[in-house]
C-alpha positions as CSV (number, residue, x, y, z in Angstrom):
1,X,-219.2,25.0,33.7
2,X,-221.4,22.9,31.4
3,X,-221.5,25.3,28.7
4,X,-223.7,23.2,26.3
5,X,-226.1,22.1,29.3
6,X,-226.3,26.4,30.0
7,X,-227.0,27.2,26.8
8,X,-229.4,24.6,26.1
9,X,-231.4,26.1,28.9
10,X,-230.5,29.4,27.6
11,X,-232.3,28.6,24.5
12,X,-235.5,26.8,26.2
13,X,-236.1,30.0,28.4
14,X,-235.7,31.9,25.4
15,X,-238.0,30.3,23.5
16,X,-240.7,29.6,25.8
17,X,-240.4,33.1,27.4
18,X,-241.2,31.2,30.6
19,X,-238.9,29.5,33.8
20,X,-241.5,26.9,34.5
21,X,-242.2,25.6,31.0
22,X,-238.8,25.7,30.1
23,X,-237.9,23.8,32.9
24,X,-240.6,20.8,32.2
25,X,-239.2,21.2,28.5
26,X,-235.8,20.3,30.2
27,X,-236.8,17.8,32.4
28,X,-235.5,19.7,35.4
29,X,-236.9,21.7,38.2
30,X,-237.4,25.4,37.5
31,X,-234.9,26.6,40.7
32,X,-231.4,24.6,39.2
33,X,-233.0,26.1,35.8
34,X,-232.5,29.8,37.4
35,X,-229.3,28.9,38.6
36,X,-227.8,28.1,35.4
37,X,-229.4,31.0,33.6
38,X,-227.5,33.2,36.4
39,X,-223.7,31.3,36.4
40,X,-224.0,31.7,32.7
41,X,-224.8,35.6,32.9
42,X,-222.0,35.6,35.1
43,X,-219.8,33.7,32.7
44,X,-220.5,36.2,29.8
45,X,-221.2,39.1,31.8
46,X,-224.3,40.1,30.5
47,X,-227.5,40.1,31.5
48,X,-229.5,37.9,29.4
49,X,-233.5,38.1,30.4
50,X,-235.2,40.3,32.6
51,X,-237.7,39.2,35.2
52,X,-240.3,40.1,36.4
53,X,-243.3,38.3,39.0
54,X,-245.5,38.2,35.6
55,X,-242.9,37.4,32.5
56,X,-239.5,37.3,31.0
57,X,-238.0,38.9,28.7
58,X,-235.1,38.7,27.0
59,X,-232.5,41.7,26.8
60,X,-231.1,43.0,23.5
61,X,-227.6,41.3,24.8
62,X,-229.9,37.6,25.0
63,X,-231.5,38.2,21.4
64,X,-227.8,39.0,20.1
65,X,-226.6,36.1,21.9
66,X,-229.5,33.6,21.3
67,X,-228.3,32.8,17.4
68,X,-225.2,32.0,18.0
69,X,-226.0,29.4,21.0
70,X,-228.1,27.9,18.9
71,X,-225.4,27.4,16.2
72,X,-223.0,26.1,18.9
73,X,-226.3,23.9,20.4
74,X,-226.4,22.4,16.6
75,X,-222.7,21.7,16.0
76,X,-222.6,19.6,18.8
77,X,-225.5,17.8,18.0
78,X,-223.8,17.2,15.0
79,X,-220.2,16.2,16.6
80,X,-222.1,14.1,19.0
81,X,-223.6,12.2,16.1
82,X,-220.8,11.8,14.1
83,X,-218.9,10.3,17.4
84,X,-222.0,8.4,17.1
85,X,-221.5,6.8,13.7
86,X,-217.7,6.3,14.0
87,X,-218.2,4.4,17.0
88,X,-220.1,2.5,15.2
89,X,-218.5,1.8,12.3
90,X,-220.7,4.3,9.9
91,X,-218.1,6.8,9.4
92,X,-214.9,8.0,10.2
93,X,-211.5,6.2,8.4
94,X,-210.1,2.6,8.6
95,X,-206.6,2.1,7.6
96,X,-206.2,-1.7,5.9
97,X,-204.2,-3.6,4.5
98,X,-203.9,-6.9,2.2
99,X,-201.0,-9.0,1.1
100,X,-199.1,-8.2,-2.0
101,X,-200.1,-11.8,-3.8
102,X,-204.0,-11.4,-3.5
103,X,-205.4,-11.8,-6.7
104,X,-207.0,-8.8,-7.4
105,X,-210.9,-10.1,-8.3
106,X,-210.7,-11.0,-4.6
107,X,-209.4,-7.6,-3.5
108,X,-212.5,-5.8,-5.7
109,X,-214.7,-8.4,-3.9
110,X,-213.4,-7.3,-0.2
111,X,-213.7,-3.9,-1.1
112,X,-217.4,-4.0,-2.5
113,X,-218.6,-6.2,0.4
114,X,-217.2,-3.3,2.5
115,X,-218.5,-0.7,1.1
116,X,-222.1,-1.8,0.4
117,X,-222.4,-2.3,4.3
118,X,-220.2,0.6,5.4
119,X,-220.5,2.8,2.7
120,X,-219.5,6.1,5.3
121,X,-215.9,4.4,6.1
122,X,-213.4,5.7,4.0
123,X,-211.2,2.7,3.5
124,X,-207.7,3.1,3.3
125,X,-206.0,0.2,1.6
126,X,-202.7,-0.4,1.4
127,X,-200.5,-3.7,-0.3
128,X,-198.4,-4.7,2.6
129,X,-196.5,-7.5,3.9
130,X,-197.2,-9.7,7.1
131,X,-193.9,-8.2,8.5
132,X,-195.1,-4.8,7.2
133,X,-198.5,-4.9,8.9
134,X,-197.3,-6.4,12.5
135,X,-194.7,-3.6,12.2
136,X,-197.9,-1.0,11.7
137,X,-200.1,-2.3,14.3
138,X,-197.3,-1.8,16.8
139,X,-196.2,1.9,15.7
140,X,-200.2,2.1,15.6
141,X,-200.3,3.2,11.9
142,X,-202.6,0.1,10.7
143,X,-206.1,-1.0,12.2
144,X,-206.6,-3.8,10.5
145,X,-204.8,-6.1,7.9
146,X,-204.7,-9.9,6.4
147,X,-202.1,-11.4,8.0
148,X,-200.4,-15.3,6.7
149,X,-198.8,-17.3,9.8
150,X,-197.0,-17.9,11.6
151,X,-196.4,-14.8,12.8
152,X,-195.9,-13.0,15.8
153,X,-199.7,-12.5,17.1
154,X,-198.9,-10.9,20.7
155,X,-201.3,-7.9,21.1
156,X,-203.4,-8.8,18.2
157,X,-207.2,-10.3,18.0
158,X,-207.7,-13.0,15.1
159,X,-210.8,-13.8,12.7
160,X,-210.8,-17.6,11.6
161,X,-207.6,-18.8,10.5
162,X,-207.8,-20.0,6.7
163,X,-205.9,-23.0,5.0
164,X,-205.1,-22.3,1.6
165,X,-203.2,-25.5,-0.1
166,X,-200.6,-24.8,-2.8
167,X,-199.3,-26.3,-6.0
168,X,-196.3,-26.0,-8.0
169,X,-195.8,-23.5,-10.8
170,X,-193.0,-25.5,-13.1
171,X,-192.2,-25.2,-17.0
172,X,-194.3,-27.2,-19.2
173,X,-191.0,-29.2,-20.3
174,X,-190.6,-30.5,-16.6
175,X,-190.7,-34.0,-16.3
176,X,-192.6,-33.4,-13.6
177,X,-195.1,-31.7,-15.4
178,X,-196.6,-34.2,-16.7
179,X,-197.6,-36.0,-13.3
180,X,-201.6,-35.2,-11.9
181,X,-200.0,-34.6,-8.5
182,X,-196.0,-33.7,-7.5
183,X,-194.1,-34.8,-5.0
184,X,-191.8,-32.5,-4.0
185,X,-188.6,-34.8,-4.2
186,X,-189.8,-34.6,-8.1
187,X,-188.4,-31.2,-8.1
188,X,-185.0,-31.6,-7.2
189,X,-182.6,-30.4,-9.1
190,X,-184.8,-27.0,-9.6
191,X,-184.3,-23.6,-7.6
192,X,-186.9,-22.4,-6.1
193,X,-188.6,-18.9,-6.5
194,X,-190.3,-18.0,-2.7
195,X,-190.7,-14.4,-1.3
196,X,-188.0,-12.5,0.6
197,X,-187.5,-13.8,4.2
198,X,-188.0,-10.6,5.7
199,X,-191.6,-10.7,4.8
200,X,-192.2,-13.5,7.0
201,X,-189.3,-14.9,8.4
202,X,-191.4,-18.2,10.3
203,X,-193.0,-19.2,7.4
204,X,-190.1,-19.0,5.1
205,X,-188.5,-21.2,7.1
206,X,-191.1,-23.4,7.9
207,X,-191.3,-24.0,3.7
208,X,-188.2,-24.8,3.3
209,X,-187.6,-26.9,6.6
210,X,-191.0,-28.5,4.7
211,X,-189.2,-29.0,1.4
212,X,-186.0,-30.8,3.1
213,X,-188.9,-33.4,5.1
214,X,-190.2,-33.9,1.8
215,X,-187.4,-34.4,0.0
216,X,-186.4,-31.4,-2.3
217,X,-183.7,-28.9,-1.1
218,X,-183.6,-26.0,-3.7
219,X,-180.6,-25.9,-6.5
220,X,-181.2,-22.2,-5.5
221,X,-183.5,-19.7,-3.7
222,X,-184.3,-16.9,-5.4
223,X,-186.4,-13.6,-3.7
224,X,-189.6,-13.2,-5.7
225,X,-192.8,-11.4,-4.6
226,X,-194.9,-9.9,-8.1
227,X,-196.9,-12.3,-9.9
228,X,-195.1,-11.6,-13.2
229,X,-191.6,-11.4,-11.8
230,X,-192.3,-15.5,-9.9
231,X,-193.6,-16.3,-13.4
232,X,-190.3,-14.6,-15.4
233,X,-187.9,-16.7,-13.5
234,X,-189.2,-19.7,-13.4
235,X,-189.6,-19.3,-17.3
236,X,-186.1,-18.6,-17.7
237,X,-183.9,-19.4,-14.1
238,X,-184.8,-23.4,-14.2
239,X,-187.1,-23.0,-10.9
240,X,-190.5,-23.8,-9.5
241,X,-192.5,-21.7,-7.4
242,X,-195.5,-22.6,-5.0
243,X,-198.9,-20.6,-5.5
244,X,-202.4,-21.9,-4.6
245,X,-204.6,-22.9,-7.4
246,X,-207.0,-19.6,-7.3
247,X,-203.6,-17.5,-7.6
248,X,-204.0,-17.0,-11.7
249,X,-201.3,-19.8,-11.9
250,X,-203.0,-22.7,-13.7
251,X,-202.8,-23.2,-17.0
252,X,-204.2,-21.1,-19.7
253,X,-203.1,-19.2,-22.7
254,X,-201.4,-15.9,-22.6
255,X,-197.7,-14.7,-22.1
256,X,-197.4,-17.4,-19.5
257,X,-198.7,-20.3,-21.5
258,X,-195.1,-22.3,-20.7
259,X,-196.0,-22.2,-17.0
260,X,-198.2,-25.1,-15.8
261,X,-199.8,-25.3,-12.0
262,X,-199.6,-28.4,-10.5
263,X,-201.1,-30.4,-7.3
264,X,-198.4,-31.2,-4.6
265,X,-198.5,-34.9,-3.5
266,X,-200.1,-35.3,0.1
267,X,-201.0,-31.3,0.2
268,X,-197.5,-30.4,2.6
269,X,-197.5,-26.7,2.2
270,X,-200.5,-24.2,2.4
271,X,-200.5,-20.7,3.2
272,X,-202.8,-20.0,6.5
273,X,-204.2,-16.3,6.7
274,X,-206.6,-14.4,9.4
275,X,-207.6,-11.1,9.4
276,X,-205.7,-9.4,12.8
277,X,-206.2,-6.2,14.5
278,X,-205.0,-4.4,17.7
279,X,-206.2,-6.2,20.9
280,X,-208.8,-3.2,21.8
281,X,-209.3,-1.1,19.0
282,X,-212.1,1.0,19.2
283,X,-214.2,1.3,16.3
284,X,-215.3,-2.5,16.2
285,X,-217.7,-2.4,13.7
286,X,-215.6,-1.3,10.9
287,X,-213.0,-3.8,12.1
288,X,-215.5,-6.5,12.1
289,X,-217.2,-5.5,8.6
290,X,-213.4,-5.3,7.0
291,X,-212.8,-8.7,8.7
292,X,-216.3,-9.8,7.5
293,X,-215.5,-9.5,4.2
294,X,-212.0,-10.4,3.6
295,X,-212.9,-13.4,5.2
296,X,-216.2,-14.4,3.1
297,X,-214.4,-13.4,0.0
298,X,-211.6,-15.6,0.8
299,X,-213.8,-18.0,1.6
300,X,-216.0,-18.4,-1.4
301,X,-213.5,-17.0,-4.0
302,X,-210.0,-18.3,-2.9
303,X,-210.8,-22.1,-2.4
304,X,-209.5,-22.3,1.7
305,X,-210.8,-24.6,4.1
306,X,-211.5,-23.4,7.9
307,X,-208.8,-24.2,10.2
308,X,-209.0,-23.5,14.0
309,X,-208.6,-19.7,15.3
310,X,-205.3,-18.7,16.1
311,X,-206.9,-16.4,18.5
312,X,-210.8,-16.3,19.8
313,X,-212.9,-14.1,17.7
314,X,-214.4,-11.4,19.8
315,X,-216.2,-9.2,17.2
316,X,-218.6,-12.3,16.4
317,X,-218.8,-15.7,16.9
318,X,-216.7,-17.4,14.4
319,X,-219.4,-19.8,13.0
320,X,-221.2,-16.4,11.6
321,X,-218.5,-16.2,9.2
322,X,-220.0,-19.4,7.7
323,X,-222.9,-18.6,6.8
């Protein structure tokens, strides 16, 4: 049985102490009305309205009844709307995540871009590795995250990739220091601070594999993820690191005034990120506003250029992102 459907007409009858208004109330025809009046006296065993050729009236079991439908009548109005608004991305809870070397005046960016647009989401951030995040989206614990390639992309959807070129971080006593641009061959002799493979185990590879064409094969490669800890040891383990420009790398004064940030020669390395979900997720419209604004952050904050999808963009067309 329909119960919300039989106690909406429940209601109407009641109200309107009459089958045929009731039933142009309802948009139906007054017989299937008194069908469903009956199946749902025989559902509650009571009688709920007595008839007669002239009226109706309901019993003291309907008027003792008749509250409590309409409470039920208004919670699902209520559940149907809030089914409503998570479908569309007005409510309900998005689980996201952004790489641990985000500067964090472009995380506060994302997240009040977000929120001025969904303000009914509740975002759950989390700091997590591209390995992290693809292992999420396949136990199904993650709906949406910033992910760097290459990666392994099967099952995901991908906004616009973007190309994020990187420097060298190096000790202001380098010789190479003191060159506008570096060639990485001008760092050899140095280790060479870069995050744990596990993170991302194609493009560790592909930066070192990129240091060997160029030139440079570390003294040493040392596992550094934390802004400060990259900084420590290149301050004190004769090292370099590479970290784009916008990273909080560059020169200025402060704890870190020994570190300088320098062009590399010919641009070989950049980091290429995307915003990835779950081929299929549901609740679109949060995906897309999260992806929305991570990727117009990055965009106007984090100095990338486009580069082509990884994947087609099915939540909008990519150009929007442009704009």
């Amino acid at each position: 049985m329909d119960l919300i459907r039989h106690l909406q007409c429940f209601v109407a009858v009641a109200e309107e102490r009459h089958f045929g208004r009731a039933a142009e109330l309802l948009g139906m025809a007054q017989p299937p009305l008194s069908q469903r009046i009956q199946r749902l006296e025989r559902e509650l065993g009571v009688r709920l309205f007595e008839r007669t050729s002239r009226q109706v009236t309901i019993t003291a079991a309907g008027t003792m009844l008749l509250e409590d439908a309409r409470l039920l009548l208004s919670r699902a109005d209520a559940l149907a709307a809030t089914a409503r608004r998570i479908r569309d991305g007005e409510s309900g809870l998005l689980r996201a995540a952004l790489p641990p070397d985000l500067a964090g005046e472009a995380i506060a960016a994302i997240l009040a871009a977000f929120r001025q647009h969904h303000p009914g989401v509740e975002l759950e951030l989390h700091e997590l590795s591209t390995a992290e995040q693809l292992t999420r989206f396949t136990s199904r614990e993650l709906d949406v995250g910033l992910v760097r390639h290459p990666c392994d992309i099967a099952g995901l959807e991908l906004g616009p990739v973007l190309r994020r070129e990187l420097g060298v971080l190096l000790p202001r006593e380098a010789p190479a220091a003191s060159l506008e641009e570096v060639p990485l061959a001008a760092l050899t002799g140095y280790g060479l601070v870069l995050f744990p493979r596990a993170e991302a185990p194609a493009l560790h590879d592909d930066v070192l594999n990129t240091c060997a064409r160029g030139g440079y094969t570390p003294a040493a490669v040392r596992q550094g993820s934390g802004t400060g800890f990259v900084r420590g040891l290149v301050l004190s383990a004769n090292a370099v690191a590479f970290a784009p420009r916008d990273s909080g790398s560059a020169d200025s004064p402060g704890p870190h005034a020994d570190i300088v940030w320098r062009p590399l020669a010919g641009a070989p390395l950049a980091w290429r990120h995307s915003v990835a979900w779950p081929r299929g997720r549901g609740d679109v419209a949060a995906v897309g506003a999260f992806a929305e604004a991570t990727t117009r952050t990055l965009w106007n904050t984090a100095a990338v250029t486009a580069d082509l999808p990884a994947r087609p963009l099915h939540l909008r067309p990519a150009a929007e992102y442009w704009l």
